[in-house]
C-alpha positions as CSV (number, residue, x, y, z in Angstrom):
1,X,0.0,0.0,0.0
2,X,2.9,2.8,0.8
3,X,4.3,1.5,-2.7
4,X,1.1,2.1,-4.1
5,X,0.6,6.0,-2.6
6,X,3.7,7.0,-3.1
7,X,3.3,5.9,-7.0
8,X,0.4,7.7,-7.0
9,X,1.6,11.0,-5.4
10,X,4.2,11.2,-8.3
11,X,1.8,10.5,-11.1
12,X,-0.5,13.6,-9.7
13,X,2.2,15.2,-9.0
14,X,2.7,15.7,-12.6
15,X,-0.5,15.5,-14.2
16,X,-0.9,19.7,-14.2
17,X,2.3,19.8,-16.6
18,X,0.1,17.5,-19.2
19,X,-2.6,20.7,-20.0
20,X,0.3,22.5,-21.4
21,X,1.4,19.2,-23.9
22,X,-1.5,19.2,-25.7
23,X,0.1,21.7,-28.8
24,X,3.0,19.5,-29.5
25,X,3.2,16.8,-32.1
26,X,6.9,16.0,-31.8
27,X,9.7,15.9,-29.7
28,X,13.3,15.6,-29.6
29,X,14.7,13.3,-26.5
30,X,16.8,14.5,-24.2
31,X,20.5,14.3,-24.4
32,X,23.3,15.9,-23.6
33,X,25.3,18.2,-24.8
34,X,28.5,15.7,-25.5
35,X,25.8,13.5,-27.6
36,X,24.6,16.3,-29.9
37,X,27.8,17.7,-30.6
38,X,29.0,14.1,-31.6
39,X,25.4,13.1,-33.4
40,X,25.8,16.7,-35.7
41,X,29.6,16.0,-36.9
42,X,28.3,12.4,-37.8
43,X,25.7,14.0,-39.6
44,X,27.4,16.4,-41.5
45,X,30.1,14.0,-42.5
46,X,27.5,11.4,-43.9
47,X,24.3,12.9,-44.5
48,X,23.1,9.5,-46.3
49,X,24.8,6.8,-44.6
50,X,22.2,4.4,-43.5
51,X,22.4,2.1,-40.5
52,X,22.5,-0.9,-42.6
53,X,25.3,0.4,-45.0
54,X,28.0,1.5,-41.9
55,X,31.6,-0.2,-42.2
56,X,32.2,-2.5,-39.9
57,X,35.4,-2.8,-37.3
58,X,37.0,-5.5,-39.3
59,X,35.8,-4.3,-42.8
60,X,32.4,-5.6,-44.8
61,X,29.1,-4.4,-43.8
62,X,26.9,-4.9,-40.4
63,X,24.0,-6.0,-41.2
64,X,20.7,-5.4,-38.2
65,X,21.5,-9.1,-36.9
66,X,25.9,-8.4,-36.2
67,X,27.6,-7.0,-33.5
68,X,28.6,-3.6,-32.8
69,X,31.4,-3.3,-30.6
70,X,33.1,0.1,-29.3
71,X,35.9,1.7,-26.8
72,X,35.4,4.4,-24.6
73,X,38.1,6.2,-22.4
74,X,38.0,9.3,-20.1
75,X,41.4,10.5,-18.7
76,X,41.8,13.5,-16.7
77,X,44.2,15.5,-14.4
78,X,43.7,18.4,-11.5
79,X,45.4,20.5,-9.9
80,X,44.0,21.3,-6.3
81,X,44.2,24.5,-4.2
82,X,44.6,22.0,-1.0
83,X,44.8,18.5,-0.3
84,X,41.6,18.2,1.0
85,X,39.5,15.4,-0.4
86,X,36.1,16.1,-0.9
87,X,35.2,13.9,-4.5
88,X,33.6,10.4,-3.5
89,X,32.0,9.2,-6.7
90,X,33.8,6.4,-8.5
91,X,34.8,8.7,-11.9
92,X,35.5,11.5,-10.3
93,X,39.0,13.0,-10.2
94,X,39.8,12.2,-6.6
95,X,42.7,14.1,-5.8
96,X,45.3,16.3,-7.7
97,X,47.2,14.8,-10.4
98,X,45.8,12.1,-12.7
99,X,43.1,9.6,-13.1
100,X,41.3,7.4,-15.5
101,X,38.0,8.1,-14.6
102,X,37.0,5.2,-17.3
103,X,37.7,2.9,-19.4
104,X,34.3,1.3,-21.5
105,X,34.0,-1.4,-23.6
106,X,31.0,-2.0,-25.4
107,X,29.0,-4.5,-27.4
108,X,25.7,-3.5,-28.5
109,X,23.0,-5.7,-30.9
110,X,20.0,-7.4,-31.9
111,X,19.6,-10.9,-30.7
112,X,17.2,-11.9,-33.0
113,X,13.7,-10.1,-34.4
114,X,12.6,-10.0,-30.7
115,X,15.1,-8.6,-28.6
116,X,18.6,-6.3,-28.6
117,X,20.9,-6.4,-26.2
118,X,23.9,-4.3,-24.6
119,X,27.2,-5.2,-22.2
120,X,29.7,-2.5,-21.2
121,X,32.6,-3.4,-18.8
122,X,34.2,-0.5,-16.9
123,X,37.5,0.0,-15.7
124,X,38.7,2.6,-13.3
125,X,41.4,3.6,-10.4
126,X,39.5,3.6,-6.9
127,X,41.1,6.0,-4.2
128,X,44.0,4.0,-3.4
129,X,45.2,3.1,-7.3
130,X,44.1,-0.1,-7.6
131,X,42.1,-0.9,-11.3
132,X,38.3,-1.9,-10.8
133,X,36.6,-3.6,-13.3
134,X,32.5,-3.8,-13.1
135,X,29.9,-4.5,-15.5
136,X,27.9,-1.3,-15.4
137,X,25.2,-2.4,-17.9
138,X,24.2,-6.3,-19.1
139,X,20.8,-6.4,-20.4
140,X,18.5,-7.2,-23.1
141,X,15.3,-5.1,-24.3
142,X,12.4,-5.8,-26.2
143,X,12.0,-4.5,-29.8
144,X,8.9,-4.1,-31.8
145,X,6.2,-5.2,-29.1
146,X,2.6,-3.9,-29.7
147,X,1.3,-0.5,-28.1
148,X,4.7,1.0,-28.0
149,X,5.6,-1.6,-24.8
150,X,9.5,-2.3,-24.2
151,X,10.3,-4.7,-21.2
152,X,14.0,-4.9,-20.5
153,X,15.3,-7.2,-17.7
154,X,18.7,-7.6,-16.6
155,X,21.6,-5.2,-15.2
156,X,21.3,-1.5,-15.7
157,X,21.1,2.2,-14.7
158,X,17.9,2.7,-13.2
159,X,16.0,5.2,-15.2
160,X,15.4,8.1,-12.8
161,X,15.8,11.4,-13.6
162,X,18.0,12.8,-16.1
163,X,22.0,12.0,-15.8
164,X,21.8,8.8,-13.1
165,X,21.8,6.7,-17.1
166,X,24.4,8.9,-18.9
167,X,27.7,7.0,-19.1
168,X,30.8,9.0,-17.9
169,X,31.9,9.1,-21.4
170,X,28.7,11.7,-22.4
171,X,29.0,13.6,-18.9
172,X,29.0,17.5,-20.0
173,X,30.8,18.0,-16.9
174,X,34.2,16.6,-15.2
175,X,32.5,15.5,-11.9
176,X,29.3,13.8,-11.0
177,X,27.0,16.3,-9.6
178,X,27.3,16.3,-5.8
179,X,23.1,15.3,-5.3
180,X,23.4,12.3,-7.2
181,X,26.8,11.0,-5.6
182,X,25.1,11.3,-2.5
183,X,21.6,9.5,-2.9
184,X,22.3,7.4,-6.1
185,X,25.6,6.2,-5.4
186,X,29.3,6.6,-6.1
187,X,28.8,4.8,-9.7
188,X,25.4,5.5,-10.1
189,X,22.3,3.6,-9.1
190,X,22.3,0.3,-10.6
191,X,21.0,-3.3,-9.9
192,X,19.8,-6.7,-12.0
193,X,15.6,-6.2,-12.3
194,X,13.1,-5.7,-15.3
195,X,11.7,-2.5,-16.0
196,X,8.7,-2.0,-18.3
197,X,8.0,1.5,-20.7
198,X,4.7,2.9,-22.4
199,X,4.8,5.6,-24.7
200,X,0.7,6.8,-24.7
201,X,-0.7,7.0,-27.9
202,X,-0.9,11.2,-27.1
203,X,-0.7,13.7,-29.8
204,X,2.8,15.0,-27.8
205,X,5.5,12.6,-25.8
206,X,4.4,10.7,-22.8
207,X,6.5,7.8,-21.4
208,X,5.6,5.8,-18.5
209,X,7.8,3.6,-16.6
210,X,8.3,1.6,-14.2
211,X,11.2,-0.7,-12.3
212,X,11.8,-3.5,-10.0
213,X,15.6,-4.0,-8.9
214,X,17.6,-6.0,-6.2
215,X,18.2,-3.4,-3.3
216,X,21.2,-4.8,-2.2
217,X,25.0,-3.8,-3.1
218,X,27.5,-1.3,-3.3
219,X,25.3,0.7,-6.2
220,X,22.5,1.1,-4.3
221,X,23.6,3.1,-1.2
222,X,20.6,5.0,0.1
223,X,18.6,1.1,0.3
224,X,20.2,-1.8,1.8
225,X,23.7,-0.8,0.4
226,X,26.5,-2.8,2.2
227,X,27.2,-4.1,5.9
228,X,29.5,-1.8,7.6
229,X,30.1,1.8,8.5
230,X,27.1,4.1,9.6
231,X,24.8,6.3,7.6
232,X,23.9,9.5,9.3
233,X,25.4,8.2,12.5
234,X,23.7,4.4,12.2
235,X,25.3,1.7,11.4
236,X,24.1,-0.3,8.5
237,X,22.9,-3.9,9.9
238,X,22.6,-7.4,7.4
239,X,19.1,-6.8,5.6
240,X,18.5,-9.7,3.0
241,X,15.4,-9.1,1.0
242,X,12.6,-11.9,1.4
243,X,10.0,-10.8,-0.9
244,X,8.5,-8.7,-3.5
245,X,7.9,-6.0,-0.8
246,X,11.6,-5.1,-0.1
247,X,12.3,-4.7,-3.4
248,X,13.6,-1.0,-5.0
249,X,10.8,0.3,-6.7
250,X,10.8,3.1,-9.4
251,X,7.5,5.0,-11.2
252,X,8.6,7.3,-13.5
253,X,6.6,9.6,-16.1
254,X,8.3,12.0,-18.7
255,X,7.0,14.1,-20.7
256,X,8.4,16.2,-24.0
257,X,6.8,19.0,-26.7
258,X,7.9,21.9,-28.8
259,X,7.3,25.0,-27.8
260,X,8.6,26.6,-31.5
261,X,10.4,24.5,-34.1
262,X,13.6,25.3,-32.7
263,X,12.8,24.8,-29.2
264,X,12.2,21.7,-26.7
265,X,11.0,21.2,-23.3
266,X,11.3,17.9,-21.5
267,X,9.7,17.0,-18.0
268,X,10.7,14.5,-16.1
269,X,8.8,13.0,-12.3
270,X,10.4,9.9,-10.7
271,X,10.6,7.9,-7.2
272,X,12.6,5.7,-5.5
273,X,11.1,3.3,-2.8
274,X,12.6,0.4,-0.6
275,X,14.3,-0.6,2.5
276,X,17.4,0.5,4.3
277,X,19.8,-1.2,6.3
278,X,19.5,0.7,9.7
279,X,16.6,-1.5,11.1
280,X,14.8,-4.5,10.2
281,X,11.6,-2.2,9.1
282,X,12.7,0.8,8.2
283,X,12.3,2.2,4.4
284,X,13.8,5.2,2.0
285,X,12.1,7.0,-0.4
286,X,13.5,9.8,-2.9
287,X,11.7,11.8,-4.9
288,X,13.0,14.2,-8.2
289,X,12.4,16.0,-10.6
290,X,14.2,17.1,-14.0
291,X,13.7,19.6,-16.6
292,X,15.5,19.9,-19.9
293,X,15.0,22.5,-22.9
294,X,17.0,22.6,-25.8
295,X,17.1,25.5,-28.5
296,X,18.7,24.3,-31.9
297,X,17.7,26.1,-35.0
298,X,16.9,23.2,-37.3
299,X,18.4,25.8,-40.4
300,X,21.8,25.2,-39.0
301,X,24.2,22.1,-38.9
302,X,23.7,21.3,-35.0
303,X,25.2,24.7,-34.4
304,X,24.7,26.5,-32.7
305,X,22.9,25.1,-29.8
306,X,22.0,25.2,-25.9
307,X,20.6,22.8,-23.7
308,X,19.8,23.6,-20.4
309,X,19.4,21.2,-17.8
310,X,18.1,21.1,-13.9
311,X,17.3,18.3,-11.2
312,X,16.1,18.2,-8.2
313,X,16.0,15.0,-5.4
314,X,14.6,14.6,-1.9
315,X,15.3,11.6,0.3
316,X,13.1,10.6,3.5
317,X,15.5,7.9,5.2
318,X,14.0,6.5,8.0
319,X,15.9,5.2,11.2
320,X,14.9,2.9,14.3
321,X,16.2,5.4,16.4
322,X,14.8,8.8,15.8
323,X,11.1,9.6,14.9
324,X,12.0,12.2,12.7
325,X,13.2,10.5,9.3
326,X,16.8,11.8,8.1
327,X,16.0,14.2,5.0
328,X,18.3,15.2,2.5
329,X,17.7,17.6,-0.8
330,X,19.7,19.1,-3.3
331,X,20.0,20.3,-6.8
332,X,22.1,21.1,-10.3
333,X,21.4,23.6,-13.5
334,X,23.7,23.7,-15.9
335,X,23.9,25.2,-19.2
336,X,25.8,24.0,-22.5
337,X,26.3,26.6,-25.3
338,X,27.5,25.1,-28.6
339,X,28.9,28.2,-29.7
340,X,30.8,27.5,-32.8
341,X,31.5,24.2,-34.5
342,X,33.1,21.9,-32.0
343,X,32.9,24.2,-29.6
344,X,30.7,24.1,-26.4
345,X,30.7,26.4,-23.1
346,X,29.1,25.1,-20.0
347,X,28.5,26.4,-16.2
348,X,26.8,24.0,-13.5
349,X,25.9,25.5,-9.9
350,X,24.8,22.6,-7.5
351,X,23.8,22.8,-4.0
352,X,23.0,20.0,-1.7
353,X,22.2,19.9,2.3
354,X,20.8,17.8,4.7
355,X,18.8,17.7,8.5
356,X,18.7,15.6,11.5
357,X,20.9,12.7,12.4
358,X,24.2,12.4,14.3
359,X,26.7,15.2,13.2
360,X,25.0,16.4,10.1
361,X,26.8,19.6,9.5
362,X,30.3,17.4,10.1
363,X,29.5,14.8,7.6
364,X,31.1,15.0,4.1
365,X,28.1,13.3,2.4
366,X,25.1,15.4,4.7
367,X,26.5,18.5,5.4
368,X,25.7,21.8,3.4
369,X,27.6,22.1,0.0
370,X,27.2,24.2,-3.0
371,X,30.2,24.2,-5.8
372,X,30.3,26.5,-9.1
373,X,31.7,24.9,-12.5
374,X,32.3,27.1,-15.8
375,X,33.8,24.9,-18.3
376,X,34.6,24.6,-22.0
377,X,34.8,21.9,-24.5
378,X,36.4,21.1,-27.7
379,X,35.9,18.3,-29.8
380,X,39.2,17.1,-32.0
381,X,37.2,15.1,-34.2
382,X,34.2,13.4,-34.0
383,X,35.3,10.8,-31.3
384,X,37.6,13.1,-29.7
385,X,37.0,15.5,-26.9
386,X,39.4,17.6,-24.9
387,X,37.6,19.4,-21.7
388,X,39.0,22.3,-19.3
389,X,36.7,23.0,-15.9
390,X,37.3,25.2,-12.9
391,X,35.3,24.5,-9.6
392,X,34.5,27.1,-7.0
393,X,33.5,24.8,-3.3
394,X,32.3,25.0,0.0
395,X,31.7,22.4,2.0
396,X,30.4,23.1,6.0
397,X,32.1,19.6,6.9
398,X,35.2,21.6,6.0
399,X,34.5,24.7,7.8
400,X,33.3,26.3,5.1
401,X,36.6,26.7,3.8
402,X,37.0,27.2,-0.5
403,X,38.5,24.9,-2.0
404,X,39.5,25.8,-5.8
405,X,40.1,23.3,-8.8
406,X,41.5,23.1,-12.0
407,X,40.6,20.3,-14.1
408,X,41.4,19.1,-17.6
409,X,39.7,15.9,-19.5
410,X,40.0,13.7,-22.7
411,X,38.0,12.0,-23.9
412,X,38.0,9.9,-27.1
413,X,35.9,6.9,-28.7
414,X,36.3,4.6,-31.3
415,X,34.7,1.8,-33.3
416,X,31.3,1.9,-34.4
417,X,29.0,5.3,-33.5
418,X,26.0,3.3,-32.9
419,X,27.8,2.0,-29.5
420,X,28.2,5.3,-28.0
């Protein structure tokens, strides 16, 4: 029943934003800014290459039913104003000097007139050099069902919101933004489960959709996470799921039109609901909410552009010990400006804070934080991205103390486009 009202409070919660859909009769799906720069070169380059007619890695042609394979690596390097750690999330640039934030390899195609699938493997240096390798995606997905249903089932990004799905390789910015690190997870929230998608027969874009993951592991940290050190001053106990009912849950509903034939609005309403490892009957649920609009004149060649992009999350964590629920909020805008071919200027400000619990303001991952990004990007070629980023932040765990960053990227892919 609390699944069931708390699905409902989210599909209401939106409905008022469907009045203003009913002009549209198209819409271009989100992406970021990385994505459109790439999607335009490609474009340009080969107006009318097909699908079926692309080269393949070892020469000949893929046909729908081969294999696409691809490699995907993000290297970067900072220089700090102090040695005071303060990045936590698993591709972020830790420290100063330098990182690989990733290394992806991944195989995408169609298993047979049914179904597609996808596999990436990631590598990356945790905190103390070692190399970790993880799967961050195995699953296959449904293709050509009847009214516009997709069921995928296996390991993957959970759909909510807006970035927790973009692979590090299409972030627009250096570092994960500091909300999502915090309630999502160093890597991102990810765990084996099916998820199921509706697109409504509507004259404008309406998705529904809707999860059921393990809650249990590294990946999902505001649920049953891992045994071992405390969260908001409570240690997290040995939780095994026994049922459907302590399961991670996620209704989502988004939304899309065009406001003019150059401009697009997305909107986005998601939830998160399951159990946490502080008692034997306690739950979590987060709430967000993301917006994107986009402005691209369709006269140019994907220049120029700007996307500008905002989410905010809520968390209710509840403990055995306190009657008030640990809360946590925060949010991110940014803006990308594709100012000239290959070319793209960004800012991000992000703010995230939190309330009750043991030590809140001295905890790195609760305490008040805001942190100011102006970047700029410029692609080499159309699988080649070089990145510069400067970031302005305060964190009260630190004593409020400004910490300043310089931060330089690259970024290059290779193998077929249809991977990335």
């Amino acid at each position: 029943m609390k699944f069931l009202k708390n699905a409902l409070l989210v599909v209401l919660g939106v409905i008022p934003t469907f009045a203003l859909l009913m002009m549209s009769e198209q819409v271009i799906y989100a992406e970021t800014a990385s994505h459109a720069v790439r999607k335009a070169m490609l474009e340009n380059e080969n107006p009318h290459t097909s699908r079926e007619e692309e080269k393949g890695l070892l020469g000949g042609t893929f046909d729908r039913f081969h294999l696409d394979a691809g490699i995907a690596a993000v290297f970067a390097g900072a220089v700090l104003s102090d040695d005071d750690r303060r990045y936590f999330g698993d591709h972020d640039v830790l420290g100063n000097g330098f990182t690989m934030q990733e290394m992806a390899l991944t195989f995408t195609g169609r298993v047979d007139s049914y179904f597609k699938a996808n596999l990436s493997v990631a590598m990356f240096f945790n905190e103390n050099g070692k190399a970790h390798i993880d799967v961050d995606e195995g699953y296959i997905v449904s293709d050509g069902l009847p009214y516009n249903l997709e069921i995928m089932a296996g390991q993957f990004f959970t759909r909510f919101g807006h970035l927790n799905s973009v692979l590090v390789y299409d972030w627009d910015f250096i570092n994960q933004p500091v909300i999502l690190n915090r309630m999502l997870g160093n890597g991102g929230l990810r765990a084996p489960g099916v998820q199921a998608s509706w697109k409504a027969p509507t004259p404008f874009y309406l998705e529904f959709m809707g999860s059921i993951q393990q809650a249990v592991g590294e990946d999902v940290v505001s649920f049953l996470g891992q045994e071992g050190p405390g969260f908001g001053g409570h240690r997290l106990g040995s939780r095994t799921t026994s049922g459907f009912d302590e399961m991670l849950y996620m209704p989502r509903v988004v939304s899309g039109f065009d406001l003019t034939n150059d401009l697009h609005l997305k909107l986005g309403g998601s939830a998160l609901m399951g159990p946490n490892a502080t008692g034997m009957n306690t739950q979590t649920t987060i709430y967000g909410g993301d917006m994107q609009l986009k402005w691209q004149p369709q006269a140019g060649q994907g220049f120029p552009f700007f996307i500008w992009d905002s989410e905010f999350l809520y968390r209710d964590y509840e403990t055995p010990l306190f009657e008030d629920a640990l809360e946590d909020w925060g949010w991110y805008t940014q803006g990308l400006y594709g100012f000239a071919p290959r070319w793209v200027g960004g800012l991000r400000v992000e703010y995230a804070d939190g309330a009750h619990g043991l030590d809140q303001e001295m905890d790195d991952l609760r305490s008040e934080r805001y942190i100011i990004s102006p970047n700029i990007s410029w692609m080499t070629s159309k699988f080649s991205q070089l990145r510069l980023q400067y970031n302005f932040d305060v964190l009260e765990s630190r004593d409020n103390e400004p910490q300043h960053g310089l931060f330089v990227q690259w970024n290059f892919q290779f193998g077929s486009p249809y991977v990335h």
